[in-house]
BAZATOR-767270 format. One line per field, with one value per residue (C-alpha): residue number from 0; residue in three letters; x, y, z. Coordinates in steps of 0.001 Angstrom, whole numbers. Example, Ala and Ser with C-alpha at 12.3 -4.5 7.8 and 13.67 -1.06 7.14 Angstrom:
BEGIN
n: 0	1
res: ala	ser
east: 12300	13670
north: -4500	-1060
up: 7800	7140
REM end
This chain:
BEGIN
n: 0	1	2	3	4	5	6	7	8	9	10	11	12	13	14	15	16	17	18	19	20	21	22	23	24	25	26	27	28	29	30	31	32	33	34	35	36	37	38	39	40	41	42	43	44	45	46	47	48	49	50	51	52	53	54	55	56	57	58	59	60	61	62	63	64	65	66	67	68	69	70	71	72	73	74	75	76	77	78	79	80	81	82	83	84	85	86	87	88	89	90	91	92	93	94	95	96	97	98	99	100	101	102	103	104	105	106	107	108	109	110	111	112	113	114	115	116	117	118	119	120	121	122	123	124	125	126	127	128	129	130	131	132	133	134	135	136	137	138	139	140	141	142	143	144	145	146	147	148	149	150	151	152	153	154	155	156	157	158	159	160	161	162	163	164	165	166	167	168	169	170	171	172	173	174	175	176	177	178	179	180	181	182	183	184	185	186	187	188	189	190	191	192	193	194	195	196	197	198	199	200	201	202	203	204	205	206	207	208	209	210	211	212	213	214	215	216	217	218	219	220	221	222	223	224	225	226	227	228	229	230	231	232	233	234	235	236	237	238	239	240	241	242	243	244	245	246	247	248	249	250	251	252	253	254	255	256	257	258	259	260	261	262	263	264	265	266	267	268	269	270	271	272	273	274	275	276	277	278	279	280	281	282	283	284	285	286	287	288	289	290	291	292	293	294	295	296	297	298	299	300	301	302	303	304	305	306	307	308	309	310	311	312	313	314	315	316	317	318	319	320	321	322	323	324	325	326	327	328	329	330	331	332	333	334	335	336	337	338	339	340	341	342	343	344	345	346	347	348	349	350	351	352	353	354	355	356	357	358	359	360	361	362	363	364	365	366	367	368	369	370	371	372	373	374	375	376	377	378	379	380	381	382	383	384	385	386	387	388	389	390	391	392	393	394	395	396	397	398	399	400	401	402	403	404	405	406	407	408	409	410	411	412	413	414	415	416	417	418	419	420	421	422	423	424	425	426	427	428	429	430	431	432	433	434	435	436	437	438	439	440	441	442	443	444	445	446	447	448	449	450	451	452	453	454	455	456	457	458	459	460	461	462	463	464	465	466	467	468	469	470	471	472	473	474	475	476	477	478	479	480	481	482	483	484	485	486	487	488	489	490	491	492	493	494	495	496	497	498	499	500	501	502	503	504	505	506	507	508	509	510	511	512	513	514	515	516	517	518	519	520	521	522	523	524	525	526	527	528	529	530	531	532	533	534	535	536	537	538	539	540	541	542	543	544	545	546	547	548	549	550	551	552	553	554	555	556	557	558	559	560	561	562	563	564	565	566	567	568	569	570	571	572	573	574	575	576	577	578	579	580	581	582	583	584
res: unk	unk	unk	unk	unk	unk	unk	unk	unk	unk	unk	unk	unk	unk	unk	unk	unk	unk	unk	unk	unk	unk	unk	unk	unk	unk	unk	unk	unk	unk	unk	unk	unk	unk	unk	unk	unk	unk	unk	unk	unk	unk	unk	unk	unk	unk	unk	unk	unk	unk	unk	unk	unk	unk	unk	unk	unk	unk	unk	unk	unk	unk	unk	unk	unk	unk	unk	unk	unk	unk	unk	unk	unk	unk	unk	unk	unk	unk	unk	unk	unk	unk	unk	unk	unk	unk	unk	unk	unk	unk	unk	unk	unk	unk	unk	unk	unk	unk	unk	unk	unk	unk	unk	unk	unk	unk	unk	unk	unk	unk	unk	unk	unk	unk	unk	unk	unk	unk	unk	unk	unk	unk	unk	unk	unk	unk	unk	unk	unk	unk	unk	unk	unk	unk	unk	unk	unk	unk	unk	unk	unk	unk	unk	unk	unk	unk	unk	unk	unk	unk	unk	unk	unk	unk	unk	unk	unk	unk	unk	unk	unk	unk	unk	unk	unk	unk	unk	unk	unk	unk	unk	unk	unk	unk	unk	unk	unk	unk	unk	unk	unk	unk	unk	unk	unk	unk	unk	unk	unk	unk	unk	unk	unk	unk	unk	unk	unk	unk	unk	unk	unk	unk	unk	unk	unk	unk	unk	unk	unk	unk	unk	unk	unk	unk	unk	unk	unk	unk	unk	unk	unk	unk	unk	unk	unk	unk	unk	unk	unk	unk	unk	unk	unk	unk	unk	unk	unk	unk	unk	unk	unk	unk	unk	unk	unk	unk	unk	unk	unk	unk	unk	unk	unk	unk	unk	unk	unk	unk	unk	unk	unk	unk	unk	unk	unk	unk	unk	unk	unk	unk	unk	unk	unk	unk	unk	unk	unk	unk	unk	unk	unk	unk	unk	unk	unk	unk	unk	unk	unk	unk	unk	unk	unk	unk	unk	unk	unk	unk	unk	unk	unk	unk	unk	unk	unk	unk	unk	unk	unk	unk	unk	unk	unk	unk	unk	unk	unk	unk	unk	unk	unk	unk	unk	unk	unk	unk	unk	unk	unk	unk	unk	unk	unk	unk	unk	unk	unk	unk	unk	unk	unk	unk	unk	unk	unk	unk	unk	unk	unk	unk	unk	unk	unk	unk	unk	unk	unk	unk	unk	unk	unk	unk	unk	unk	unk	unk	unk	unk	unk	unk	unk	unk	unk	unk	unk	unk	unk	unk	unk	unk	unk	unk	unk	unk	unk	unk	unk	unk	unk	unk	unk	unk	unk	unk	unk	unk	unk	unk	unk	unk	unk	unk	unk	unk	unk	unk	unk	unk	unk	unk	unk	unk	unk	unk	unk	unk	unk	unk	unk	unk	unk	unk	unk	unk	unk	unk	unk	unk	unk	unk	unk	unk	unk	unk	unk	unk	unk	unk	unk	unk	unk	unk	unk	unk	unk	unk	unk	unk	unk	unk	unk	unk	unk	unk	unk	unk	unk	unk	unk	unk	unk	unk	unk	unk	unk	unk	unk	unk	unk	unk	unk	unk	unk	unk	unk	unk	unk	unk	unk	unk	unk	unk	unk	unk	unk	unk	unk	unk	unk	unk	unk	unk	unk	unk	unk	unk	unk	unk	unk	unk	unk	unk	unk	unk	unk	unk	unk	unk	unk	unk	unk	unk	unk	unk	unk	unk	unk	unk	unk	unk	unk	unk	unk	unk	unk	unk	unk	unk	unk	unk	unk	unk	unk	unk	unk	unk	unk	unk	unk	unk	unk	unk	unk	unk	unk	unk	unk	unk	unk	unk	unk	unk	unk	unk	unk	unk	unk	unk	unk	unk	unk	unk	unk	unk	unk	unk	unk	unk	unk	unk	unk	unk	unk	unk	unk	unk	unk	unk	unk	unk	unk	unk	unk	unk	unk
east: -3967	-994	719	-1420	-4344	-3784	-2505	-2736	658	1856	1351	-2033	-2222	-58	-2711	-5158	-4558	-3002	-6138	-8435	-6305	-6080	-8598	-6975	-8828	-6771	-5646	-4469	-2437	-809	452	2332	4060	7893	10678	13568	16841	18660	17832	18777	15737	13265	11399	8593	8210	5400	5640	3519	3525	595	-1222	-387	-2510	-6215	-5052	-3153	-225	3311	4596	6901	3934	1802	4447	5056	1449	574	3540	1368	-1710	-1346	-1568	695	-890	345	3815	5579	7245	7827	7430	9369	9117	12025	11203	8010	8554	6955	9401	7790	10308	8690	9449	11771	11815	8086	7685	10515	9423	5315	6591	9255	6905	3957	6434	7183	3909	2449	6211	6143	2245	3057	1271	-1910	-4932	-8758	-10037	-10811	-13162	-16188	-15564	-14448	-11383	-11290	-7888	-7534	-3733	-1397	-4054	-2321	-3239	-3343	-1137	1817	4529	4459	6590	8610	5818	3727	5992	5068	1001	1432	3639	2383	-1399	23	1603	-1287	-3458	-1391	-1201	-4993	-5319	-2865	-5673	-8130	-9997	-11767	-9270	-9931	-7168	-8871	-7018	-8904	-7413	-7354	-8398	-10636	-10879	-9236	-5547	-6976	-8393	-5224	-3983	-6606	-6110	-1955	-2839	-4759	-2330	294	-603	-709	-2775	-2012	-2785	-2676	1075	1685	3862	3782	6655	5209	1889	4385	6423	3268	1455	4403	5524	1283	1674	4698	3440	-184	1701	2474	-775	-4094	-5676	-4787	-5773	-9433	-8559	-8362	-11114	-13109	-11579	-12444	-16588	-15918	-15048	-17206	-20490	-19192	-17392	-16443	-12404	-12036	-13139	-10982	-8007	-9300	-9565	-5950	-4074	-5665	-4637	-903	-1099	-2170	199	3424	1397	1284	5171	5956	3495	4988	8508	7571	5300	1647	-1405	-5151	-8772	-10196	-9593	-12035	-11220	-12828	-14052	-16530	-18487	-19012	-22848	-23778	-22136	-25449	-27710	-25164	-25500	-28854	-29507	-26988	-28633	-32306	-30552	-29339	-26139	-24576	-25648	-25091	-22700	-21929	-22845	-20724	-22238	-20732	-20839	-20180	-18929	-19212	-19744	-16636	-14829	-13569	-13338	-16362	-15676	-16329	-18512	-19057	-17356	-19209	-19235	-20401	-17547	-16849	-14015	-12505	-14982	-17546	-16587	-15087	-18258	-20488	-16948	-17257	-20867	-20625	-18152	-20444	-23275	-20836	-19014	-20888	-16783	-16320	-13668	-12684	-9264	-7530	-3701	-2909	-613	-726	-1558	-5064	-6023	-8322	-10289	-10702	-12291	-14377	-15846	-16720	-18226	-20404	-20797	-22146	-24760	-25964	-26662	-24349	-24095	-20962	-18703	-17238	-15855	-13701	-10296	-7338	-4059	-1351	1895	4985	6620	9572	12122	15552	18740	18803	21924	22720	21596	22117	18762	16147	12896	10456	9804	7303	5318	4490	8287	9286	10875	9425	11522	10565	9447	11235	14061	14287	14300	16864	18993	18824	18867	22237	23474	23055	25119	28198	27591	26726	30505	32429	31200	31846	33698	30575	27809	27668	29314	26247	24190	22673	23778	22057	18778	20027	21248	16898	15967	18654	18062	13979	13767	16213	14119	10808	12797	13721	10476	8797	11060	10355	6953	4263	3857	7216	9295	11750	15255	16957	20932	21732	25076	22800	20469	22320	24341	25061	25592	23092	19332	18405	16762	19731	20631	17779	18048	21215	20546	18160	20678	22628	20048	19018	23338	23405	20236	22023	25443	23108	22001	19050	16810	15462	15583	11894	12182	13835	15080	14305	15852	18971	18427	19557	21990	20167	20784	18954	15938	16035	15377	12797	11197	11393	9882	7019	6140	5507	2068	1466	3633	1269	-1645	-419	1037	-2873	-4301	-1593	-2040	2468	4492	7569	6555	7453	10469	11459	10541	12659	15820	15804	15396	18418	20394	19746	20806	23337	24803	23807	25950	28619	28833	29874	32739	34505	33539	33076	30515	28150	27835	24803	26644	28563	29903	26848	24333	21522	22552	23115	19029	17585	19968	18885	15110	15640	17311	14563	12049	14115	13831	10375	9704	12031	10752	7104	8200	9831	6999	4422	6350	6780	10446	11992	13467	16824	17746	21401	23699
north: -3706	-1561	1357	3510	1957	2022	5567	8469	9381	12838	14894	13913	14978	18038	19152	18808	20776	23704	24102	24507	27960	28720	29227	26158	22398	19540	18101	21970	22439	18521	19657	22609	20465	19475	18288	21264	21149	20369	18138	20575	22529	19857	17092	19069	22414	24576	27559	30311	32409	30645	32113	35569	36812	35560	35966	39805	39215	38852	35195	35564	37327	34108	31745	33118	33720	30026	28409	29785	28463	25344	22157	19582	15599	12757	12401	16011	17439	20832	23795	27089	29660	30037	33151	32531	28681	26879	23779	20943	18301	14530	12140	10506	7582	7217	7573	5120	2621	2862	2763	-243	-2592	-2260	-2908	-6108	-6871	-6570	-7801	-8077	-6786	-3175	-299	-2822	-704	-1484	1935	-388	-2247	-3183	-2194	-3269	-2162	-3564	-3598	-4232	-4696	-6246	-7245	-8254	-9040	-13424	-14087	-12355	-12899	-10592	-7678	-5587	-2601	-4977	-4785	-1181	-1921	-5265	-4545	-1090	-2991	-6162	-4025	-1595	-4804	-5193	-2300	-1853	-5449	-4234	-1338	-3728	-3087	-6829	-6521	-7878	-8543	-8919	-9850	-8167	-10544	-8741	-11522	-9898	-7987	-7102	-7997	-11677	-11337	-10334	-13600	-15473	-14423	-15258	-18872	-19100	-16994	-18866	-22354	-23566	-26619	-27896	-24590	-26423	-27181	-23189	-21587	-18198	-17557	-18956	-16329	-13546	-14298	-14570	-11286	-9208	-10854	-10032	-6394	-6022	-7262	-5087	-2300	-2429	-4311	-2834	-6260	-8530	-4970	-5753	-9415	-9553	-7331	-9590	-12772	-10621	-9867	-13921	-14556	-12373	-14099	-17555	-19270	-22319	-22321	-18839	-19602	-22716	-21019	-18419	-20746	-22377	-18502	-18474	-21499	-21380	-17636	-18523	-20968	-18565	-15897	-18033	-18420	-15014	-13935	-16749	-14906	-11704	-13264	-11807	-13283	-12787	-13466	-13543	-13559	-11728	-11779	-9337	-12432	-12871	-9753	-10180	-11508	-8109	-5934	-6053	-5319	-2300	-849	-736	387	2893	4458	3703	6772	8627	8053	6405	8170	6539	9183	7556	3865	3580	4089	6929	8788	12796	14613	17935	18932	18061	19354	15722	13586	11030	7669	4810	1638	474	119	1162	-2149	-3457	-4972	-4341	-2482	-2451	-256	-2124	-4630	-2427	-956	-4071	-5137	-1966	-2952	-6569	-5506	-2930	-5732	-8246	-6184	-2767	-2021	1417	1670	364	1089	678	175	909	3811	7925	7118	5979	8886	10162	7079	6227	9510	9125	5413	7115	9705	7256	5317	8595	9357	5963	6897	5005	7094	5299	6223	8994	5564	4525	5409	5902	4963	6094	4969	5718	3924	1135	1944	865	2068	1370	265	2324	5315	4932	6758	5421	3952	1324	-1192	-2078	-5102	-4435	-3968	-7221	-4774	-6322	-6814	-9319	-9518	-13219	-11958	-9008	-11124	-13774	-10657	-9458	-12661	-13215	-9822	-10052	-13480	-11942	-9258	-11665	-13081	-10250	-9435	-13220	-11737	-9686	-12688	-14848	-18592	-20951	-18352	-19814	-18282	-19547	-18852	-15107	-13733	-14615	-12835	-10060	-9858	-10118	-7535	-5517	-4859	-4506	-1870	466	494	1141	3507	6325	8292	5958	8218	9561	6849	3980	3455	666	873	-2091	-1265	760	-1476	-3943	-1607	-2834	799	2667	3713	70	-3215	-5318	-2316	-2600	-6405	-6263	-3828	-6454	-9702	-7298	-6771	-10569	-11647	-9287	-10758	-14508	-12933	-12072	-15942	-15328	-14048	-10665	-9833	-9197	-6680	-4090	266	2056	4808	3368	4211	7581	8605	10638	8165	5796	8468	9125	5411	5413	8458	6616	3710	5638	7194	4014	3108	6641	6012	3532	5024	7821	5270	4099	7319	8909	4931	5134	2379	4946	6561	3012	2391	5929	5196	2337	3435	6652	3798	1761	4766	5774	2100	2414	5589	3711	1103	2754	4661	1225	370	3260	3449	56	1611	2755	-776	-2470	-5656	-4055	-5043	-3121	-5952	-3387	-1478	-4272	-5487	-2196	-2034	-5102	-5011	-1681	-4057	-6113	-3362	-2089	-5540	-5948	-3045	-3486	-6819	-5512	-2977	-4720	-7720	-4780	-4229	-7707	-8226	-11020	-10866	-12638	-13933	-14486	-12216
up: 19638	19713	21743	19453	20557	24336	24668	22054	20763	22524	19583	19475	22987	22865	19715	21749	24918	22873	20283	23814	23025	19690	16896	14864	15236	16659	13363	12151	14985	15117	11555	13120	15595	14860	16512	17478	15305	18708	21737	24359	22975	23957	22179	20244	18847	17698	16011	16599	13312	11845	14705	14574	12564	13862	17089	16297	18228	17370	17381	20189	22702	21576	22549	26054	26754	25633	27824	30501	29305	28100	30199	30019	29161	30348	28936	29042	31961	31338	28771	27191	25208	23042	20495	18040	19437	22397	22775	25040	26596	27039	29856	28302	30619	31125	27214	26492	28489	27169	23673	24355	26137	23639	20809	22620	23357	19832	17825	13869	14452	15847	14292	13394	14131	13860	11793	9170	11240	9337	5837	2653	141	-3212	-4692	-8424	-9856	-12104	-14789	-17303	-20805	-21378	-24295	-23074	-21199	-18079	-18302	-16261	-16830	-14915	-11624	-10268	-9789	-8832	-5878	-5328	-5073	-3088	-529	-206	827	3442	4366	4995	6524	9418	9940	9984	6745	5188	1923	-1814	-3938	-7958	-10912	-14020	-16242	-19917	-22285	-24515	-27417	-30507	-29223	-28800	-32596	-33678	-32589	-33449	-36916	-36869	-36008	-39090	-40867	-40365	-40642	-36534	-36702	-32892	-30808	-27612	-28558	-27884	-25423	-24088	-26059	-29251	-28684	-27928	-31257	-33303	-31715	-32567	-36489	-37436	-35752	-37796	-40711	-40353	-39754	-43981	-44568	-43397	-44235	-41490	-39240	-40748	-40319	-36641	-36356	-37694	-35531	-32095	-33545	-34078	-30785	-29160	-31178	-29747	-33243	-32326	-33640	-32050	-28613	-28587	-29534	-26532	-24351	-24582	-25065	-21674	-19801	-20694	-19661	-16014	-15482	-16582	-14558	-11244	-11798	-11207	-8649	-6369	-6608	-5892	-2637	-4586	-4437	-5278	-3581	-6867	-10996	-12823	-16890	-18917	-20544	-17363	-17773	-21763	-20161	-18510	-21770	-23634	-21001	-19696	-23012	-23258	-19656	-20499	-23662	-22087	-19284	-21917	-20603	-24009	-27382	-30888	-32695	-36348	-35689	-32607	-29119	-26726	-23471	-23712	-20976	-22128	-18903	-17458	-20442	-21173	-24848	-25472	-23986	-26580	-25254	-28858	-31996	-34851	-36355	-32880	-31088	-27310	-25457	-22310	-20913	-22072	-19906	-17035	-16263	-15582	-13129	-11243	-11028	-10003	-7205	-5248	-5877	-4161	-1879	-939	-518	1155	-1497	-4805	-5889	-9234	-8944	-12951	-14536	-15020	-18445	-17123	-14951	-18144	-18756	-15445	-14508	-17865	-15862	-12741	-14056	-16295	-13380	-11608	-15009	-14573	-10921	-8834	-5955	-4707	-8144	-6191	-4201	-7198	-6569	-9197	-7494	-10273	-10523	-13024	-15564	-15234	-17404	-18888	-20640	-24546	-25349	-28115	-26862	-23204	-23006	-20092	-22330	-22268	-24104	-26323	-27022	-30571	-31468	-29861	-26905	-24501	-20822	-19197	-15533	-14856	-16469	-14490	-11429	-12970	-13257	-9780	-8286	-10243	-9257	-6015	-5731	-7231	-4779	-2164	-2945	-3201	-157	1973	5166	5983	5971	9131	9571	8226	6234	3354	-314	-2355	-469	300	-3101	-4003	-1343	-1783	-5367	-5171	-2004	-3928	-7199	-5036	-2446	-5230	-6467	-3684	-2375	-5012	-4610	-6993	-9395	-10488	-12983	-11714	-14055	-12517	-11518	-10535	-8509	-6644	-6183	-4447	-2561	1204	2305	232	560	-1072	329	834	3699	5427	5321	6386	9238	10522	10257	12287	14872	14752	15468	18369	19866	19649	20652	23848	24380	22556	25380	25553	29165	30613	33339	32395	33650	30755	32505	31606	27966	28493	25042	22930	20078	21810	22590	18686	17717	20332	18600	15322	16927	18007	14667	13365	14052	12157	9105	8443	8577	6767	3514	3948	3457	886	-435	-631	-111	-11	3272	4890	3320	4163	7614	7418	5768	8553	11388	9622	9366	13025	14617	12520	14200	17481	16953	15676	18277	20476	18270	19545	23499	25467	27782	24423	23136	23398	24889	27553	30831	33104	33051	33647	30657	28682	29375	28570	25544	24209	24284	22456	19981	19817	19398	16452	14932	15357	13556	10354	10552	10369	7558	5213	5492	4541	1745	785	1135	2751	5821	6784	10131	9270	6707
REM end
């Protein structure tokens, strides 16, 4: 368990004893709380215009009259009324030393919580289509949905990470009809590459001949009866698909509990249909079967083609199904794109006709798009599949990885005696990629710069790394040993009460990326911690007696567990995140 855990975080406790006085609950009135634009004001602030109107007072009259009111928790020493503010001022000491040793206590795992205890999440990402190479359109929900699991196992939730592999439907027909098309006797002989080649020359060449559009039509109702040639061919776009698949996910550090193809649920689709129409939740409207929402002003969802082959839905539904039946989850989340906030509200609310109380449990966690700069137009686009645009995710990596060595070598008389390179510019160049994604809010678009990127000095992974290499060298400048007993009262600069502050808000950060379900809030939490010790240490270059390795052996202790708590929790962030984390830079 953490500090959280053990003690409630003073705004918690500062909420509390003021709304005993207000007409505001304890969560209204922790929102109001901030921290003064100057440290002689004190360590938290509320303002009191909110209040003047229920209470018909003016906000300065509030703010005296509560300073007398108000007792102080465990924690803060002393009040004032400053205008339309009532600044509190913490114990500075008491808190450093409370937040310090449970940081130590609990390392790499501070901020894990237990409010997950006893129920189940259901994360669904990355799903990819079999067939294809994966793309760089696949990165955002795959890292965005890895990290969230983390995220909510450090709360304590029972997490479960599904692939919904796509490997049904027309797209596979379309194949299924090139092979034949094009004369491939040995289809086990195929590469990923081959089946990426072949999907895009027959899109081309449908695009002029609405034949082979009818064609593969006709190959998916094949596969979908069972014909023997078409399932085989199925079978192997599948195999060679998982193993190129497997590649990737090991780079970026992702794994699943569980595959589920669409493929698995083709069973349930008849009986879903029927059960569906039997509610009079699907209606046949020209041959193909729908479900109306007129009601919720929204266009018809289509479970049935008219000729009778199956869509994704058809097979999405019976999923969503099968997972409450496994799971009884206390929430199912889909990690997919803003493009899919329509049909997925068009499931739950057949979900919720078909009277599944727990559709309102489906959750839609949207992200942008990855895009990248055409080189004739120097315009940010992405690519696309049927064109043969397609950017792929490996080489995306290759790229960074590569990047960051040149980087990595331009930069040589920064990175410590016996640091490993090679092993570095992956980890630079991986944790680079993944940091800029995940440091823009999910659901606004990503262009990659790559100087940016892999800037040392900029908001980007490689500076966080770097800050904790730093961090890490100090520690073994020190022998290695983080003294035990400590006088936190020695920590007295107010740059190293502001770390401690940052420190603190940890546990909290987390909680909050859980509920908001965004990565960024970390890696902004990070980044402002980097950017702090940074300041810190600068500060040391300049005066002996402000460096954390300084003559006063006292001063030097408390110095360096601070050090160590600062590690700990850039260690803790960036593994949430799912970025490696070097010792040595």
């Amino acid at each position: 368990m953490t500090a959280m855990a053990e003690r409630p975080a003073i705004e918690d406790l500062l909420a509390a004893a003021v709304a005993e006085h207000v007409p505001m609950s304890v969560d209204e009135v922790r929102a109001l709380i901030s921290v003064p634009p100057a440290a002689d004001m004190g360590d938290y602030a509320l303002p009191c215009f909110p209040l003047a109107r229920a209470l018909r007072k003016a906000p300065n009259a509030i703010a005296a009259e509560l300073q007398t009111l108000v007792r102080l928790p465990d924690g803060i020493v002393a009040s004032r009324a400053v205008g339309p503010y009532l600044n509190f001022s913490a114990d500075r000491a008491g808190q450093t030393a409370c937040i310090l040793a449970a940081i130590c206590r609990a390392g790499r795992l501070y901020g894990a919580a237990e409010v997950g205890a006893g129920r189940t999440v259901v994360f669904e990402y990355s799903s990819p289509n079999i067939a294809k190479h994966l793309g760089v359109h696949h990165l955002p929900g795959t890292i965005i949905g890895r990290t969230l699991c983390r995220i909510f196992e450090r709360l304590g939730y029972t997490v479960v990470a599904v692939n919904f592999l796509g490997d049904w439907g027309t797209g596979f027909g379309k194949l299924i009809a090139a092979v034949e098309r094009y004369g491939v006797d040995d289809v086990a002989s195929l590469t990923v590459d081959d089946l990426q080649g072949l999907y895009v020359r027959y899109s081309r060449e449908a695009e002029e001949d609405p034949a082979l559009t009818e064609a593969a039509r006709a190959a998916a109702l094949r596969l979908e009866r069972g014909e023997k040639r078409a399932v085989h061919c199925w079978e192997t776009f599948r195999a060679v698909s998982l193993a190129e698949f497997e590649h990737a996910y090991e780079r970026l550090g992702v794994a699943f509990d569980r595959y589920t193809p669409e493929s698995e649920y083709r069973g349930r689709m008849a009986e879903t249909l029927r059960s569906m129409q039997e509610a009079g939740v699907a209606v046949e409207s020209e041959g193909a079967l729908i479900v109306r929402f007129d009601a919720e002003e929204m266009p018809p969802l289509l479970v049935r083609t008219g000729d009778g082959r199956s869509l994704y839905a058809t097979r999405d539904i019976p999923a969503a199904i099968d997972r409450w039946e496994t799971y009884r989850f206390d929430r199912s989340v889909y990690v997919v794109g803003n493009e899919q906030s329509l049909y997925l509200n068009q499931v739950r609310a057949a979900l919720r006709r078909m009277g599944h109380e727990w559709a309102d449990r489906v959750v839609h966690v949207n992200f942008g798009l990855i895009k990248f700069l055409d080189a004739e137009t120097g315009q940010a686009r992405k690519g696309s599949t049927r064109r043969g645009e397609l950017l792929l995710l490996e080489e995306v990596l290759d790229e960074a990885v590569a990047r960051a060595r040149v980087k990595i070598a331009q930069n040589a008389d920064r990175f410590e005696e016996g640091a490993d390179l090679d092993a570095l510019a992956e980890q630079v160049g991986i944790g680079a990629v993944l940091f800029r994604q995940m440091s823009v809010r999910r659901t606004r678009d990503v262009v990659f710069d790559w100087d940016r990127m892999l800037d040392f000095e900029g908001d980007t992974g490689p500076y966080v790394q770097y800050a904790h290499a730093r961090l890490c060298s100090i520690l073994r400048k020190a022998g290695g040993e983080v003294p035990e007993q400590v006088d936190f009262g020695l920590l007295c600069m107010p740059e190293e009460w502001t770390l401690v502050r940052h420190l603190e808000r940890f546990p909290r950060t987390i909680l909050r990326a859980a509920r908001e379900y965004e990565p960024s809030v970390i890696a902004t939490h990070l980044l402002e911690l980097c950017a702090d010790f940074s300041s810190y240490y600068s500060a040391g270059m300049k005066e002996p007696d402000r460096r954390v390795l300084c003559e006063d052996e006292r001063v030097r202790a408390a110095r360096l567990k601070l050090v160590d708590a600062v590690r700990h929790v850039i260690r803790s962030g960036l593994e949430l995140l799912g970025i490696a984390v070097p010792e040595r830079m």
